[in-house]
N, C-alpha and C positions, 0 to 999 in steps of 0.2 A: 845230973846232966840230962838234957833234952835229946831225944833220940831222934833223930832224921830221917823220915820215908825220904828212899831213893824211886823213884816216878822210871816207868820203863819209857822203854822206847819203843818205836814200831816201825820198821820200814816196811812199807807195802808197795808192788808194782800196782801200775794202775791197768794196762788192758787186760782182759782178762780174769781181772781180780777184784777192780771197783769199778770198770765199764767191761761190758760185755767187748769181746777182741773184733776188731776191725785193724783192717791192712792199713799203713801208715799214708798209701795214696788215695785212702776214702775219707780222711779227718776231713777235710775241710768240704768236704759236700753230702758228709753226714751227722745227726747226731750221736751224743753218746745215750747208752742206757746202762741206767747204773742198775747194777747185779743186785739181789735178793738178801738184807740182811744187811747191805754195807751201812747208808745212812744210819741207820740206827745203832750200829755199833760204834761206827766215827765218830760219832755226835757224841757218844757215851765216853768214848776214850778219851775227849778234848775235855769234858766236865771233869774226867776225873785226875785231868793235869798228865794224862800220856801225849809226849813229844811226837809228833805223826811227820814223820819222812818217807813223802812219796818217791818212789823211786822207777823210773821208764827208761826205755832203747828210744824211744822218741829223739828224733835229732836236734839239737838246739836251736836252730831256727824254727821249730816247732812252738816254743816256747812258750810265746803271748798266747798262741790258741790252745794250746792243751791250760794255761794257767784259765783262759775263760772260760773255759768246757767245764771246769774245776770247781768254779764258780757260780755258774749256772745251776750249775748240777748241784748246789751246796754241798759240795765234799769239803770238811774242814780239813787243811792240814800246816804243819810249822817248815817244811821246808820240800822244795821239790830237787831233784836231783835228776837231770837228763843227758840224755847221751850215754847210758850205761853198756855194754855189752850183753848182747841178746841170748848167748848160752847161759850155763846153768849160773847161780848165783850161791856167793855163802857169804855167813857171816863168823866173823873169828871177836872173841871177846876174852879178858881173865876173867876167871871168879877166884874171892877169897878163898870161899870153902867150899871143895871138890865135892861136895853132899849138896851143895846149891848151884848149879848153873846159870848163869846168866844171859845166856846165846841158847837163845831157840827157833825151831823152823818149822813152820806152819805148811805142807805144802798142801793147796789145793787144786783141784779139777780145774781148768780154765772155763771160764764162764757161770758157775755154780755159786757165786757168791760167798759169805759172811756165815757161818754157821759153828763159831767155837767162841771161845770165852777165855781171855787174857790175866 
């Protein structure tokens, strides 16, 4: 029987984390600047079949312009998720076996970009 790689996932916020943080009443009369490390990690993660779900407190009507900033900016990702709650964030997942976890948290600096390996 053929064994099957299960492919992670990744949800990342995006100010802060893939654009350097700006106030939600400066999007539209600034650019973004993408943080040290992310392109080249994104890029990496889409080659190697990781599901990239970005995730923002961006309000929904934000939408179009943060997906062209996204763009622009060539941030690859499979799905965005907006309008999230701006405190803290978890994620809950099962794992088969208690010696492997499947739920993990990355926390970084705001603004410091991309600097670990998945």
């Amino acid at each position: 029987m053929e064994s099957i790689v299960k492919k992670p996932t990744v949800f990342c916020d995006i100010d802060g984390t893939i654009f350097r943080y700006r106030k939600f009443e400066t999007y539209r009369t600034s650019v973004p600047e993408v943080l040290p490390g992310v392109k080249k990690s994104m890029h990496r993660w889409q080659k190697e079949g990781v599901y990239i779900v970005l995730t923002t407190a961006r309000p929904e009507y934000l939408r179009d312009h943060t997906v062209g900033e996204l763009e622009d900016a060539g941030i690859p990702y499979d799905q965005l998720i907006m309008g999230i709650g701006r405190g803290s964030r978890y994620i809950i997942n099962d794992s088969e076996d208690p010696n492997k976890p499947r739920a993990f948290a990355v926390p970084l600096d705001r603004d410091t970009g991309f600097n670990f390996i998945i």
